[in-house]
C-alpha positions, 0 to 999 in steps of 0.5 A: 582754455581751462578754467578755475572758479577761486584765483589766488595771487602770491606776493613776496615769497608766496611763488608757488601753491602747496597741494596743487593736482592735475596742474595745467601751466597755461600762458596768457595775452590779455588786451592789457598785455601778458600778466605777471607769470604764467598762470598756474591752474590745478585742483586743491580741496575739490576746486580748480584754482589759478594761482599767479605769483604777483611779482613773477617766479624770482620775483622779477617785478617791482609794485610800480612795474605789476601789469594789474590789469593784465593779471586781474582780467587774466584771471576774469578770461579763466572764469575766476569769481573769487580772488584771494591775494597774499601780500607781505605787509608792515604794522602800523599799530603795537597790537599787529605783530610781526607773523600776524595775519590781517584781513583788511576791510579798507584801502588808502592810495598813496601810490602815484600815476598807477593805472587802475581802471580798465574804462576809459577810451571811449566807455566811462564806468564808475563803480562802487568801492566804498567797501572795497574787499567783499565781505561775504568772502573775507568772512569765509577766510576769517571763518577758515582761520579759526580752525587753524592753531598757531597763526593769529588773524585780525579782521578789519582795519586799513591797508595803506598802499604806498608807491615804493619801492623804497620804504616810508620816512620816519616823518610818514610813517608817524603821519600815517599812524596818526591817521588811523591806518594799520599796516602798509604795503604796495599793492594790493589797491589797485588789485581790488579796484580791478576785481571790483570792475571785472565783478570778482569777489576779493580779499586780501590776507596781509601778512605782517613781517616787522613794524614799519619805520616807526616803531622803537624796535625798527633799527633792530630787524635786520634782513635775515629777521625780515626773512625768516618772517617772511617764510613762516608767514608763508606757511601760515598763508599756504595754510590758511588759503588751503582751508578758505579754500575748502569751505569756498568748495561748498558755498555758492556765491549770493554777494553783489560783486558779481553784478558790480557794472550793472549799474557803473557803466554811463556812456550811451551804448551806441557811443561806445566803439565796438572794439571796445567792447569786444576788448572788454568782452570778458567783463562786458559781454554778458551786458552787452551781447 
């Protein structure tokens, strides 16, 4: 099977990688089921890199449908240790404008029922997630920015992951502002949770394309705004990932992502059923062969 080092995950209008060579189209069946699409694996700046559109090419998919597990342990059978992952957001707060790039440190759940875990059954792990996206990697995505003209980056700040599909009520949206949070989408959450138990380094770069609800200008936007946003900040992605992506090409990973379930895993070894283990064998192997 091949193998790719960086895993990048494309939201809505992001279905496919610029400046991809050697490309390789490799389907997978992960004990969680069949991701999102194919994997598409290929080189970009010196590295092999696997790309998978979230929603699917189309997108097909809707945020409560996304086989999260299957996508993240997919990349983890590809060898991926880092994860970069587009997602279309809306801004919560005046200073994030539409076509503006965040770089969330935090997550809030506000999503119902999705699975987000791949323990249970048998075997119980804890992680922890207290600072949910991996620092060293987020630095190295902001560090790529500022070489980057015409596209602004905000590092920091809380990505409120809402159930959709529909948007949030004026009433929320209001709620949500008042506590702090700085921009909404459906997703990404549960990604990161994932990375974390398959020990994957992850980082979202949320791509603004209107405020949400809240804002005085919001009966305004209409469909074709929201679009047109939506495609120039897919460029500005393309962009950014590409040069993130060349500096990863040169920098070894030192962070403790990589070793997340050292400690996590709580259940007696000799308790866990082995077909567990062998289900798991992606995340669990190097501890337990």
């Amino acid at each position: 099977m091949s193998q790719a080092s960086i895993g990048v995950i494309g939201g809505s209008g992001l279905y496919h990688m610029d400046g991809l060579i050697d490309i390789e189209e490799v389907a997978l069946d992960t004990p969680f089921g069949r991701p999102s699409d194919n994997f598409i694996i290929g080189t970009l700046e010196g590295v092999r890199v696997a790309f998978l559109a979230r929603h699917g090419r189309g997108h097909k998919l809707m945020p409560s449908e996304l086989p999260f597990r299957a996508n993240i342990y997919g990349m983890k059978m590809l060898g991926v240790e880092r994860i970069i992952s587009a997602s279309a957001v809306g801004s919560l707060k005046e200073e994030l404008k539409p076509l503006d790039i965040v770089i969330p440190d935090q997550f809030f759940d506000r999503t119902r029922g999705r699975i987000s875990t791949f323990f249970g059954n048998g075997i119980v792990a804890h992680i922890t997630f207290a600072d949910p996206v991996c620092k060293d990697l987020c630095d190295i995505v902001e560090e790529a920015a500022k070489v980057l003209e015409d596209i602004t980056v905000h590092r920091g700040g809380t990505y409120l992951c809402m159930e959709g599909p529909a948007f949030s009520t004026k009433a929320e949206s209001h709620v949500y502002r008042q506590w702090g949070m700085s921009i909404i989408g459906m997703t990404n959450l549960q990604e990161a949770k994932l990375a974390r138990e398959a020990e994957i380094c992850y980082c979202t770069i949320a791509l603004v394309t209107d405020y949400d609800c809240w804002h005085e200008s919001h009966d305004a936007v209409t469909v074709d705004m929201v679009i047109e946003y939506l495609n120039k900040n897919v460029a500005n992605a393309q962009k950014l990932i590409r040069a993130a992506i060349a500096k990863l090409a040169t920098t070894i990973r030192t962070c403790k992502c990589g070793s997340a379930l050292r400690h996590a895993i709580l259940t007696a070894r000799e308790a866990i059923p082995a077909e567990r283990i062998q289900q798991l064998e992606a995340i669990l192997g190097k501890y337990f062969n």
